[in-house]
py3Dmol code that shows the C-alpha trace and the ligand (Angstrom):
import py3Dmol

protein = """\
ATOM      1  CA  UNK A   1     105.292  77.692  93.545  1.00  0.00           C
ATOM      2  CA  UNK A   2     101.883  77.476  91.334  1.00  0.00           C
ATOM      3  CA  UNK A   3      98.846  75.228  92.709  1.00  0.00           C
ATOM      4  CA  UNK A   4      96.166  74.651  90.162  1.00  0.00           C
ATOM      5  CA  UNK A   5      93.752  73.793  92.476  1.00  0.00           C
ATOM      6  CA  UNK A   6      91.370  71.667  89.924  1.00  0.00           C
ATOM      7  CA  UNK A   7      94.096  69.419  88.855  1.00  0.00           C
ATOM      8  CA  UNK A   8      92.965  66.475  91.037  1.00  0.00           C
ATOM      9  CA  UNK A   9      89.272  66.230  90.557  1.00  0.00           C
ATOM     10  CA  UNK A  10      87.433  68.203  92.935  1.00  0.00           C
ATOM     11  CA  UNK A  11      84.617  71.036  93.510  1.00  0.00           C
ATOM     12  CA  UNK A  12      87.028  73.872  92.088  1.00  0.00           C
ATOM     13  CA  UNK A  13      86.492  72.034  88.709  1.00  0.00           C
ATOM     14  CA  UNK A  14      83.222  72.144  88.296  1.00  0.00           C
ATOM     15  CA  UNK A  15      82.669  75.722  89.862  1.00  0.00           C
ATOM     16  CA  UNK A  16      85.344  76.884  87.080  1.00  0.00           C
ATOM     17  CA  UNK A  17      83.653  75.060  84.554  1.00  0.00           C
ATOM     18  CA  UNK A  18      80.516  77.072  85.760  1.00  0.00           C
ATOM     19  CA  UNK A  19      82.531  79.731  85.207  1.00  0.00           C
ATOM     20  CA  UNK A  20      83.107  79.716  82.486  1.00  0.00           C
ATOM     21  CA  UNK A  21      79.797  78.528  80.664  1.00  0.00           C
ATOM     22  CA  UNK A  22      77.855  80.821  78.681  1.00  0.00           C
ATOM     23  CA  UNK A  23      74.594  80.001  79.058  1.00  0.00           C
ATOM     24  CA  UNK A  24      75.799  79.675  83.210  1.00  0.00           C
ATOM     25  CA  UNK A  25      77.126  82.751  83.070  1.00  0.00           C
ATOM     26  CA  UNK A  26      73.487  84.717  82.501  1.00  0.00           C
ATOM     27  CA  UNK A  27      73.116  84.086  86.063  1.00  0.00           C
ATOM     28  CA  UNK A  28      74.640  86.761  87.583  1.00  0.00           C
ATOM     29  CA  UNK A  29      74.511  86.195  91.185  1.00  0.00           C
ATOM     30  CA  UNK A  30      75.809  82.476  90.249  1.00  0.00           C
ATOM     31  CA  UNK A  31      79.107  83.636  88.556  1.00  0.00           C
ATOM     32  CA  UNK A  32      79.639  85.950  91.734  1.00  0.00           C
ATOM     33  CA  UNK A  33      79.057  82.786  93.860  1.00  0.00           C
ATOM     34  CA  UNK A  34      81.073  80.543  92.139  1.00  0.00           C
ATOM     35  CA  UNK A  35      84.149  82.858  92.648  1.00  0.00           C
ATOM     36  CA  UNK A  36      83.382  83.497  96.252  1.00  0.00           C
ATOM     37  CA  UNK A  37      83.652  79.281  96.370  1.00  0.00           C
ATOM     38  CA  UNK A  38      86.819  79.406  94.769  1.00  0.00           C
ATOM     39  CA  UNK A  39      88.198  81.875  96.835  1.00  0.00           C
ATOM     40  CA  UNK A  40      86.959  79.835 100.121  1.00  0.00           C
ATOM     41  CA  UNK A  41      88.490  77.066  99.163  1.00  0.00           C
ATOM     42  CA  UNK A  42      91.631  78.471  98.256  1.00  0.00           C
ATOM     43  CA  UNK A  43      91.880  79.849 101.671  1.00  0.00           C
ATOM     44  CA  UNK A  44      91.479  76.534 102.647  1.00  0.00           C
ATOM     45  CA  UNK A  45      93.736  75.040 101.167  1.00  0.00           C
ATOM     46  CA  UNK A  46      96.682  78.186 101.924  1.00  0.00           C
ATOM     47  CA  UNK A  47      95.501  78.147 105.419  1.00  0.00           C
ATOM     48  CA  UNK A  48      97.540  74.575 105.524  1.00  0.00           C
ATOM     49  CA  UNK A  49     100.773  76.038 104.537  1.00  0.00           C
ATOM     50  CA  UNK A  50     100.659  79.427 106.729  1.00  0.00           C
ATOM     51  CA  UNK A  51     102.592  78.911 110.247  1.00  0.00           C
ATOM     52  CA  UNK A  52     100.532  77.820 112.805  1.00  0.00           C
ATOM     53  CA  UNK A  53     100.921  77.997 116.963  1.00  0.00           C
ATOM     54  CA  UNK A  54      99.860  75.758 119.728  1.00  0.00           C
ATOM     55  CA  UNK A  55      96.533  76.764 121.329  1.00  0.00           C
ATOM     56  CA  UNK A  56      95.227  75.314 124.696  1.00  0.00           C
ATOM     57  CA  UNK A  57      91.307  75.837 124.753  1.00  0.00           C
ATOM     58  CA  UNK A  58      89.457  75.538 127.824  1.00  0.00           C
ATOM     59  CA  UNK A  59      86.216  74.074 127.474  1.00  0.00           C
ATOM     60  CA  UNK A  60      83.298  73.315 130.123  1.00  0.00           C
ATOM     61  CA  UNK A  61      84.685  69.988 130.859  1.00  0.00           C
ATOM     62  CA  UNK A  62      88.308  69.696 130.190  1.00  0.00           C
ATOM     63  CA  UNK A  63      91.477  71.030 128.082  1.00  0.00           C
ATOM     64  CA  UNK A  64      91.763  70.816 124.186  1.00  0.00           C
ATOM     65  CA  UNK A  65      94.898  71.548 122.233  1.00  0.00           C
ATOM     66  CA  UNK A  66      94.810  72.827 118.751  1.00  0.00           C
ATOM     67  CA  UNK A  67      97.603  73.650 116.509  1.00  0.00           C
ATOM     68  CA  UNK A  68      95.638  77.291 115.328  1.00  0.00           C
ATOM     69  CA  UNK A  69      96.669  79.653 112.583  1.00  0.00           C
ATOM     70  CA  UNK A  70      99.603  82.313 114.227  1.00  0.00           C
ATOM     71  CA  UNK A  71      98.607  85.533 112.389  1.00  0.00           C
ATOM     72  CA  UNK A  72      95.749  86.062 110.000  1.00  0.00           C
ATOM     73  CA  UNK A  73      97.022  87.405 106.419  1.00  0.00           C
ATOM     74  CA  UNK A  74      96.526  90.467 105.165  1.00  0.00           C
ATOM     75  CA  UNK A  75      93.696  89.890 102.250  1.00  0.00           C
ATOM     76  CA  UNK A  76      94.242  92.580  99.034  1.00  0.00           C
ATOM     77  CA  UNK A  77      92.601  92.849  96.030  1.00  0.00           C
ATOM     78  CA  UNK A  78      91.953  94.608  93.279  1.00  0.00           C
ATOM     79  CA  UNK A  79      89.009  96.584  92.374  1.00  0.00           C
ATOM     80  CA  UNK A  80      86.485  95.671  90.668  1.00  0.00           C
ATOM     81  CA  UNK A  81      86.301  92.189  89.526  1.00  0.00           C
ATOM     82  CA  UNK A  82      88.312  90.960  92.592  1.00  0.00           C
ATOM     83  CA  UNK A  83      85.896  91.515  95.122  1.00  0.00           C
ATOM     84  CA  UNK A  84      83.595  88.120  95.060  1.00  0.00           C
ATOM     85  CA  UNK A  85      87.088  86.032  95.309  1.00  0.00           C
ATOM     86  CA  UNK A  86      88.078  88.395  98.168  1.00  0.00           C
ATOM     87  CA  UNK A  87      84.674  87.632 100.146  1.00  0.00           C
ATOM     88  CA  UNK A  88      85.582  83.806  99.604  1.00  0.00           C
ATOM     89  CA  UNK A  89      88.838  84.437 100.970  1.00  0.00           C
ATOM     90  CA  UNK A  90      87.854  87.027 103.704  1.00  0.00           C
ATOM     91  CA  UNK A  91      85.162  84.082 104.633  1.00  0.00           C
ATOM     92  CA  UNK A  92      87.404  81.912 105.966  1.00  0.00           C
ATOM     93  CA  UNK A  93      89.993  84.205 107.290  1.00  0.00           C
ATOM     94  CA  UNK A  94      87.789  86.120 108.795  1.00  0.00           C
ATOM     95  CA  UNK A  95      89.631  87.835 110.935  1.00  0.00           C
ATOM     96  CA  UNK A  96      91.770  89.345 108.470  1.00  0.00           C
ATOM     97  CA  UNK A  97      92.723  93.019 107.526  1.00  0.00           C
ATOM     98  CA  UNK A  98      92.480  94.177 103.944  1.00  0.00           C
ATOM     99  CA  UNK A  99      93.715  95.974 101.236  1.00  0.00           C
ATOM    100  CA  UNK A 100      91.826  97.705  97.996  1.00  0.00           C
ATOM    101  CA  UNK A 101      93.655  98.472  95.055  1.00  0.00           C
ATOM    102  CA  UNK A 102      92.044  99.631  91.725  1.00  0.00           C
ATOM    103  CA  UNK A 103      93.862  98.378  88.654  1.00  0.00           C
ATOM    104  CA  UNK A 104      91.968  99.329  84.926  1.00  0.00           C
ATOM    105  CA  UNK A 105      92.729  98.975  81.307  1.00  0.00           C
ATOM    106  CA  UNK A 106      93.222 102.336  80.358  1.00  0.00           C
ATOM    107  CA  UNK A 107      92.582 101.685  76.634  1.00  0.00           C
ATOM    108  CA  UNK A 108      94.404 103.896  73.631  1.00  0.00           C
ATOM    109  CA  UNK A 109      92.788 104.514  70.497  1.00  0.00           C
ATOM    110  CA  UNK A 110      95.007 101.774  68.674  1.00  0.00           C
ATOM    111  CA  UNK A 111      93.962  99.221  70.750  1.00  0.00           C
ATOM    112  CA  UNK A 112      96.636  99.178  72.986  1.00  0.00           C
ATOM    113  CA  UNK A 113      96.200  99.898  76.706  1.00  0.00           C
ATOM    114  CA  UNK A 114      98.259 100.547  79.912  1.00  0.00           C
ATOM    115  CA  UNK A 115      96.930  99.382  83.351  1.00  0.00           C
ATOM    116  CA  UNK A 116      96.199 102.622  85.603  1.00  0.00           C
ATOM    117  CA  UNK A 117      96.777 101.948  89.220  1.00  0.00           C
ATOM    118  CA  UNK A 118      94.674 104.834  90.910  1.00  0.00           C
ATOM    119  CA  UNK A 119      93.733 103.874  94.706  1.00  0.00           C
ATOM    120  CA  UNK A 120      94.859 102.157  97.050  1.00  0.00           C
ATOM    121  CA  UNK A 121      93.449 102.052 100.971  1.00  0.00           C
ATOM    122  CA  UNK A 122      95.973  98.726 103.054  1.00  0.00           C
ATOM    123  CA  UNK A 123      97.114  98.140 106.730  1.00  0.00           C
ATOM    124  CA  UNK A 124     100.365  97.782 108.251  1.00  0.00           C
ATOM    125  CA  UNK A 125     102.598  95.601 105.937  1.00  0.00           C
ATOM    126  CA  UNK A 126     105.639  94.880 107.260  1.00  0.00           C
ATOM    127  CA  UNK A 127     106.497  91.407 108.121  1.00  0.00           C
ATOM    128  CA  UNK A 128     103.215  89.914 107.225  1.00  0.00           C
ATOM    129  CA  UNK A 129     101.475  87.736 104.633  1.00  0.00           C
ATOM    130  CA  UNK A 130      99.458  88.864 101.944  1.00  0.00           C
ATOM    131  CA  UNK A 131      96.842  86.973  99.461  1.00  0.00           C
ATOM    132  CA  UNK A 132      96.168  89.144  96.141  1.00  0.00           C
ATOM    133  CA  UNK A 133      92.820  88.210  94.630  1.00  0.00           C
ATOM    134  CA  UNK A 134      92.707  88.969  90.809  1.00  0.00           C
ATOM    135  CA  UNK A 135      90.508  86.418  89.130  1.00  0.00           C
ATOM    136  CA  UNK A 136      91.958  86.469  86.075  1.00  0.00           C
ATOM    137  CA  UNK A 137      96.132  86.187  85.891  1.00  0.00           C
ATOM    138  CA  UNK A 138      96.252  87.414  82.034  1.00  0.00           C
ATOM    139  CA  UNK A 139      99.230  89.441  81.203  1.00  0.00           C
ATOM    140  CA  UNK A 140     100.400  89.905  85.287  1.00  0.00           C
ATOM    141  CA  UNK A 141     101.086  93.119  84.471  1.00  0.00           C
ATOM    142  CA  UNK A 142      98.609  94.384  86.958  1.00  0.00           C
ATOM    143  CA  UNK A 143      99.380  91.809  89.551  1.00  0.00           C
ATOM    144  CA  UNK A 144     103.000  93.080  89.336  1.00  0.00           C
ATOM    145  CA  UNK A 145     102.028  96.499  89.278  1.00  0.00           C
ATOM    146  CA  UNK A 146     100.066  96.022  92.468  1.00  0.00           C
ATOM    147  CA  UNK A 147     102.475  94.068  94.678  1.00  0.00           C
ATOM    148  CA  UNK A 148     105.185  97.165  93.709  1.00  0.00           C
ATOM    149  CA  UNK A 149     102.658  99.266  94.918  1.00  0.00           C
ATOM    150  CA  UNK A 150     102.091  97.452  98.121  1.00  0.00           C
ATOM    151  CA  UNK A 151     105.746  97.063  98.204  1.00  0.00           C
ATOM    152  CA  UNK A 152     106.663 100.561  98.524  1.00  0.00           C
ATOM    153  CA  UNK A 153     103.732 100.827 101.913  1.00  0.00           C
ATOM    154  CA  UNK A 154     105.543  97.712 103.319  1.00  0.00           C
ATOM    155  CA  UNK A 155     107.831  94.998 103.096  1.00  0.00           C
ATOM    156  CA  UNK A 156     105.557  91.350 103.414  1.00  0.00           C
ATOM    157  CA  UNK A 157     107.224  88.630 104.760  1.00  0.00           C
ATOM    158  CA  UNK A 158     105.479  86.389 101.853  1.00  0.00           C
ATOM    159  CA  UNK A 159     103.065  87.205  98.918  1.00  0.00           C
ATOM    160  CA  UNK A 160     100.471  84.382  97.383  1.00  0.00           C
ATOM    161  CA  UNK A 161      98.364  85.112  94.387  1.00  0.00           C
ATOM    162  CA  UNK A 162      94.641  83.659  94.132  1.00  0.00           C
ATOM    163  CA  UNK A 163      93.301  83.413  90.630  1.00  0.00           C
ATOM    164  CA  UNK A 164      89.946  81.701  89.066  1.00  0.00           C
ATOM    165  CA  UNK A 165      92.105  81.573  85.903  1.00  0.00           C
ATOM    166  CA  UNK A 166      95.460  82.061  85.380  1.00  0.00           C
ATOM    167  CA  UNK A 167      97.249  82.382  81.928  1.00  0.00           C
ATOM    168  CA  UNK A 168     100.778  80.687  81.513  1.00  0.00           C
ATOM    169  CA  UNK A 169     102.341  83.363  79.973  1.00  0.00           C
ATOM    170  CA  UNK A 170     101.047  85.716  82.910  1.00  0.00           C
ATOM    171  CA  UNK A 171     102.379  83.072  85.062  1.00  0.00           C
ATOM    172  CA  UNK A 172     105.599  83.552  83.614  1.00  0.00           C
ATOM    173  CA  UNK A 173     106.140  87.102  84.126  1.00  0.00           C
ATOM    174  CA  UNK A 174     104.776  87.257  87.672  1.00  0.00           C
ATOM    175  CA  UNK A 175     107.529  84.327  88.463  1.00  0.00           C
ATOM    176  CA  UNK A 176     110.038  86.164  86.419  1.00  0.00           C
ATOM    177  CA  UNK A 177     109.625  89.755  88.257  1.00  0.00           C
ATOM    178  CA  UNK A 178     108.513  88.363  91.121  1.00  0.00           C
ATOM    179  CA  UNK A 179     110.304  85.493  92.120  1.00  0.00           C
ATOM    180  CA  UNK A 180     108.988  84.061  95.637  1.00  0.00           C
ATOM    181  CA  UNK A 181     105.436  84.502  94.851  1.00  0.00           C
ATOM    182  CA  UNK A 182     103.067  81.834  95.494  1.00  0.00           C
ATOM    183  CA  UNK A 183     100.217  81.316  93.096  1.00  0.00           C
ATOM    184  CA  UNK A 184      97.012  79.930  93.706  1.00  0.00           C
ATOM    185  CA  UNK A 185      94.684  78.940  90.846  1.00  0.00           C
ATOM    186  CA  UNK A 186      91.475  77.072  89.581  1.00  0.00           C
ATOM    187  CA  UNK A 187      92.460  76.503  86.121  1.00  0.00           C
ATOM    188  CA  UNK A 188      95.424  77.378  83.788  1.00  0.00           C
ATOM    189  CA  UNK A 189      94.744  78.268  80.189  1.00  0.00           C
ATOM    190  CA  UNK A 190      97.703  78.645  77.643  1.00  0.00           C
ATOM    191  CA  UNK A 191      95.995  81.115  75.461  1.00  0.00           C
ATOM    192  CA  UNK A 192      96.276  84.991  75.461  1.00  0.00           C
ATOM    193  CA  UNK A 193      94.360  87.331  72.576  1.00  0.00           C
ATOM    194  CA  UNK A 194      96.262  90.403  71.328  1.00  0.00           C
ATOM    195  CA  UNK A 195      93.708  92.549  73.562  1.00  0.00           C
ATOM    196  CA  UNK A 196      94.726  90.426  77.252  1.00  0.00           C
ATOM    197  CA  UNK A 197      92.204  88.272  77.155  1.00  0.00           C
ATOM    198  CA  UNK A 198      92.653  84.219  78.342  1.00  0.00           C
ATOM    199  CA  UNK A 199      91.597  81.814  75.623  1.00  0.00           C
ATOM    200  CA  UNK A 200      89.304  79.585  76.347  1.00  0.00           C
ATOM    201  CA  UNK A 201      88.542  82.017  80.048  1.00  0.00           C
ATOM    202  CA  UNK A 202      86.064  83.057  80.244  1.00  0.00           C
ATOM    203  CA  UNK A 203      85.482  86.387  79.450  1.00  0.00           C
ATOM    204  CA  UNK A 204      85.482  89.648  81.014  1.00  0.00           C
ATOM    205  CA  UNK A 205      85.056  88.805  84.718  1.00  0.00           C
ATOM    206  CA  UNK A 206      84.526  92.419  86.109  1.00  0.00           C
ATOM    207  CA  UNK A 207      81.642  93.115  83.685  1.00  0.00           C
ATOM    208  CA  UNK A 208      79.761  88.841  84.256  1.00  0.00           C
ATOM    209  CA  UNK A 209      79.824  89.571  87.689  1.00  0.00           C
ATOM    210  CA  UNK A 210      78.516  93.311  87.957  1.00  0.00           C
ATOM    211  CA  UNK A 211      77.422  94.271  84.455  1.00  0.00           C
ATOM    212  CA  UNK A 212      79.005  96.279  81.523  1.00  0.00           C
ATOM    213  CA  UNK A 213      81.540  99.281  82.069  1.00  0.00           C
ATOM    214  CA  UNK A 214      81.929 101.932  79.902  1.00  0.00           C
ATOM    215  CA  UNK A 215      85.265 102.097  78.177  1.00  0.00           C
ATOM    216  CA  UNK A 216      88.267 104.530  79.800  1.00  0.00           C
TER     217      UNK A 216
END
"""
ligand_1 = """\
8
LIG
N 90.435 90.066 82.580
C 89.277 89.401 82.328
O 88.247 89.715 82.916
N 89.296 88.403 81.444
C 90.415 88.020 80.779
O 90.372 87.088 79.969
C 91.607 88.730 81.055
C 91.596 89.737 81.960
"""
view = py3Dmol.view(width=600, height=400)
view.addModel(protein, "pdb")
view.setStyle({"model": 0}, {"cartoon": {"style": "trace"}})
view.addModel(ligand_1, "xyz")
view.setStyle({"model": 1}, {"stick": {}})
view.zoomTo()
view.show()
């Protein structure tokens, strides 16, 4: 299953289009905030599809049922550019546990590079939902890299990607070696450069939100 979640006109749309602005994209604090909105609302919008319970709340005056969520997810992402999606997310569910992974481009002097996975700290596993932030889908390497990795701590019962952008070639391999995976995203962009970059993206979203790296 793939959402794009600004496919019917709404706020997602013009937060990516924020995005992905240059002169926007300056604002620092902005680009961090527009991702945190994205990942809110795709909580939102996942939170409608997770199993819910029955939920009798006494209040001063009466009885109120509410059909409630039945078990938070487990909320993982991947280090560094992840984390403003992840606060979105972890905003809503609030209540959830959570899972750091560090994914980078380890880059080889012909240009080529292989994603290094290197940490990893995540809670009990087994039987329980996940939600993957990576705000950009590109290849899906490292999104397929990571939910091996989390694989081999646990089996989840179900696994749903959130994504600012996602690429529909990365798409294609994360349905392909993951089948069953349930992605979540704010815009899908059929371009990807030699180098694993989305065409038109938006850039490199680790270094808008927190500033430049140095190269590994
Ligand atoms: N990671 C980014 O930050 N941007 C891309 O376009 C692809 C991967």
């Amino acid at each position: 299953m793939i959402v794009n979640l600004s496919q019917q006109h709404s706020l997602i749309s013009n937060w990516v289009s924020e995005l992905r602005d240059i002169q926007i994209q300056t604002d620092r604090m902005r680009f961090r905030r527009n991702l945190e909105r994205i990942g809110e609302i795709a909580a939102y919008e996942i939170s409608k599809v997770l199993p819910d319970i029955q939920k009798e709340v006494q209040t001063p005056l009466g009885t109120a049922t509410h059909q409630v969520l039945k078990e938070y997810p487990v909320l993982a992402t991947i280090l560094r550019a992840g984390l403003p999606l992840h606060q979105g997310l972890l905003n809503y569910f609030d209540k959830s546990d959570n899972a750091f992974i560090s994914a980078y481009r380890k880059h080889h002097p012909d240009g080529s590079f292989e994603i290094s996975l290197e940490y990893m700290s995540c809670p009990e596993l087994d039987d329980r939902v996940i939600i993957i932030s990576d705000p950009m889908l590109a290849t899906g390497s490292s999104l397929v890299k990571t939910i091996r990795f989390l694989k081999a701590e646990g089996q989840p019962r179900e696994i749903h990607i959130v994504a600012a952008i996602a690429c529909t070639v990365g798409i294609e391999y994360v349905r392909r070696e993951e089948p069953g995976v349930k992605i979540w995203c704010g815009d899908i962009d059929d371009e990807l450069t030699a180098k694993g970059y989305i065409v038109p993206g938006l850039g490199d979203a680790g270094d808008l939100a927190y500033g430049p790296k140095m190269q590994m």
